[in-house]
C-alpha positions in Angstrom: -34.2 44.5 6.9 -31.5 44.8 4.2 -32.3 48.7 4.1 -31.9 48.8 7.8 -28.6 47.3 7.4 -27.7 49.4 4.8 -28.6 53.1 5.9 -27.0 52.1 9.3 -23.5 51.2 7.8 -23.7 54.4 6.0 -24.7 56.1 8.6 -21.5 54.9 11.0 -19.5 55.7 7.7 -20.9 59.3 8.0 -19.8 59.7 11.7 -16.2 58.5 10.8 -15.9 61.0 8.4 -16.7 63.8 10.7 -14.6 62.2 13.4 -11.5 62.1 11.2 -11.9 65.7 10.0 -12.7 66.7 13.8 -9.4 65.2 15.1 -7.4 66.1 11.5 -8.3 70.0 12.9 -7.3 69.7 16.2 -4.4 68.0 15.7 -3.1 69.0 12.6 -4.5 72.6 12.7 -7.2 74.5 10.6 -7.8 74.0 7.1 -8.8 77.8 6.2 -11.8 77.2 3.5 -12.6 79.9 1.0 -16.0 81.8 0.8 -18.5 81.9 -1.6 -17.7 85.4 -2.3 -14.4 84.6 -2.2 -14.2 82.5 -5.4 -16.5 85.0 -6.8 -13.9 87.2 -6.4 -11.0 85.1 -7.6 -13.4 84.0 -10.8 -13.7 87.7 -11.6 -9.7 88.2 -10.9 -8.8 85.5 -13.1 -11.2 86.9 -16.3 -9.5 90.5 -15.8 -5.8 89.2 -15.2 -5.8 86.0 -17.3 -8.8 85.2 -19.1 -7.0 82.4 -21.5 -4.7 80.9 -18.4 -4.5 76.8 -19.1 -3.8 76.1 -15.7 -3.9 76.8 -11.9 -2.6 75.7 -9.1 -4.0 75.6 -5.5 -1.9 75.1 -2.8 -2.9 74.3 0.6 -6.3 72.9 -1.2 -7.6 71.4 2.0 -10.7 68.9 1.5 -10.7 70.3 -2.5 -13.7 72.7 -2.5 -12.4 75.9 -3.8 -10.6 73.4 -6.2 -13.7 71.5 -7.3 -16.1 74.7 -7.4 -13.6 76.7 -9.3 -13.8 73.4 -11.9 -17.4 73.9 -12.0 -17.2 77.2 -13.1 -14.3 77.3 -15.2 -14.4 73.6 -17.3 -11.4 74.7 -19.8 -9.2 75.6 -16.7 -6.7 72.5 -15.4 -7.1 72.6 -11.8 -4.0 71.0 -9.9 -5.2 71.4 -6.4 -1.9 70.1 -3.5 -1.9 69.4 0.1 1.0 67.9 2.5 -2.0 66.3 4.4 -3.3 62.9 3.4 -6.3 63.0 4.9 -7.5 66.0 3.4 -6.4 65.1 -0.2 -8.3 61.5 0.0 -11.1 62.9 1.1 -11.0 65.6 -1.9 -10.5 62.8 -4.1 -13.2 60.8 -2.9 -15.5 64.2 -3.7 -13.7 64.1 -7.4 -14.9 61.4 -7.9 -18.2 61.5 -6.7 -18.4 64.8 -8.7 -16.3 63.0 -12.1 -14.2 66.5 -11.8 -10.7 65.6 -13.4 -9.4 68.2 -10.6 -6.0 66.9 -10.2 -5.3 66.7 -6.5 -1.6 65.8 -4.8 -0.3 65.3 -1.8 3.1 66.4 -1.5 4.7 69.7 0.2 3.7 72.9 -1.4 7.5 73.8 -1.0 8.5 70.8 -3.4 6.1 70.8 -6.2 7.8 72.7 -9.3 5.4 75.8 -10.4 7.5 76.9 -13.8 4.6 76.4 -15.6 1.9 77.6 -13.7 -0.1 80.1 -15.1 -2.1 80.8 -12.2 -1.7 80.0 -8.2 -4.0 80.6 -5.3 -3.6 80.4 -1.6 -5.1 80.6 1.9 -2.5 79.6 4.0 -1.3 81.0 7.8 1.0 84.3 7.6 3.8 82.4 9.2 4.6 80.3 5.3 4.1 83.4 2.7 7.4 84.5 3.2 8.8 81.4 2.2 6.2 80.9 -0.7 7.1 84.3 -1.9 10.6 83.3 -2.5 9.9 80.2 -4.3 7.2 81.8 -6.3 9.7 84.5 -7.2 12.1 81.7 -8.2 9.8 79.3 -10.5 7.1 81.3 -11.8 7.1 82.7 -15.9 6.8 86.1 -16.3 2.9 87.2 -16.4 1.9 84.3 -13.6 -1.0 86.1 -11.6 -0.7 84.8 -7.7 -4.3 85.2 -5.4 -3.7 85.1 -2.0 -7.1 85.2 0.6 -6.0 87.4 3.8 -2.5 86.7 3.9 0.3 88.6 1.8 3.5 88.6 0.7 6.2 90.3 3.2 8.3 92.0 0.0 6.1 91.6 -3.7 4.2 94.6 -3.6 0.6 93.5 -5.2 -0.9 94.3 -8.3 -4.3 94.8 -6.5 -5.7 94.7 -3.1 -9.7 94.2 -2.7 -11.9 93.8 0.2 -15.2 91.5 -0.1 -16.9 94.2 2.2 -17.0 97.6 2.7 -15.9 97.2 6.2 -12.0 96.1 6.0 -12.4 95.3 9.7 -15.0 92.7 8.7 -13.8 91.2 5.2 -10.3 89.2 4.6 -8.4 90.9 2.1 -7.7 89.5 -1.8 -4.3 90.3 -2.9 -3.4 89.9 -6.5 0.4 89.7 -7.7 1.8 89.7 -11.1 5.2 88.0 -11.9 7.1 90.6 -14.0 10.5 89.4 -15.7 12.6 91.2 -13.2 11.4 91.4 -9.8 13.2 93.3 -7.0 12.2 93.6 -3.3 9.5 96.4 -2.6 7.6 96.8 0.7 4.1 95.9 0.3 1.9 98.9 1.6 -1.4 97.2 2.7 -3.1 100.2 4.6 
């Protein structure tokens, strides 16, 4: 009886779960997750660009699972994962801590976190907020800070890199890699 009990209370706390994310994405829009062969991508990008980075930032983590597998494959590598959406970064923390991943997750506005440190940033947000990042980016970041962006790229910072997770570019999202130099000026980024 006590098991009945039990798997039915965890049960309804299942269904809440997928409610709330359900009506977080249509009301609050799409959290754009990262593929599989995506973060192989990015793991491989990070080894040739920055092998001995300390730290990364994600921004526009979502529910945390680029953040938390990215953890699991690099241990050494401080993963500060930020989202302006509260549901989305307690649910991520609830999966830290499930997973005991010291992934630091934060919810404030990606425009408002300070990024003079950061080694490292990735991103997979909507085309309509990298012009804006670009700018800030180009403001905070040290020279030599790599920037991954998934599908979406920079109006004016021409990348160090562009790579397509499938032969077919019509089928596979783009990975753009930028490097901060120590004096940047405006170039048109060439992306055919």
């Amino acid at each position: 009886m006590l098991f009945l009990i039990a798997f039915s209370l965890v049960s309804i706390l299942i269904a809440l779960v997928y409610l709330l994310i359900v009506l977080d994405s249509l009301f609050l829009g799409n959290s754009l997750a990262t593929s599989a062969a995506a973060r192989k991508q990015v793991l491989q990008l990070i080894a040739k660009y920055r092998p001995a980075a300390k730290n990364l930032y994600d921004l526009g983590c979502a529910y945390g699972d680029f953040a938390l597998a990215l953890n699991r494959e690099l241990p050494r590598l401080q993963v500060i994962a930020v989202d302006n959406n509260r549901l989305r970064i307690a649910l991520a923390k609830i999966k830290k801590r499930l997973m005991n991943s010291p992934v630091n997750f934060h919810k404030e506005n990606l425009f408002q976190i300070n990024l003079k440190s950061a080694e490292i940033v990735y991103t997979y947000l909507p085309r309509a907020l990298m012009p804006r990042l670009e700018e800030k980016l180009l403001a905070e970041l040290p020279a030599g800070a790599v920037v991954i962006t998934n599908s979406t790229y920079f109006p004016l910072w021409r990348p160090a890199e562009m790579l397509c997770l499938d032969d077919d570019r019509q089928k596979s999202a783009p990975i753009f890699v930028y490097v901060k130099v120590k004096k940047m000026f405006a170039e048109t980024a060439d992306i055919s």
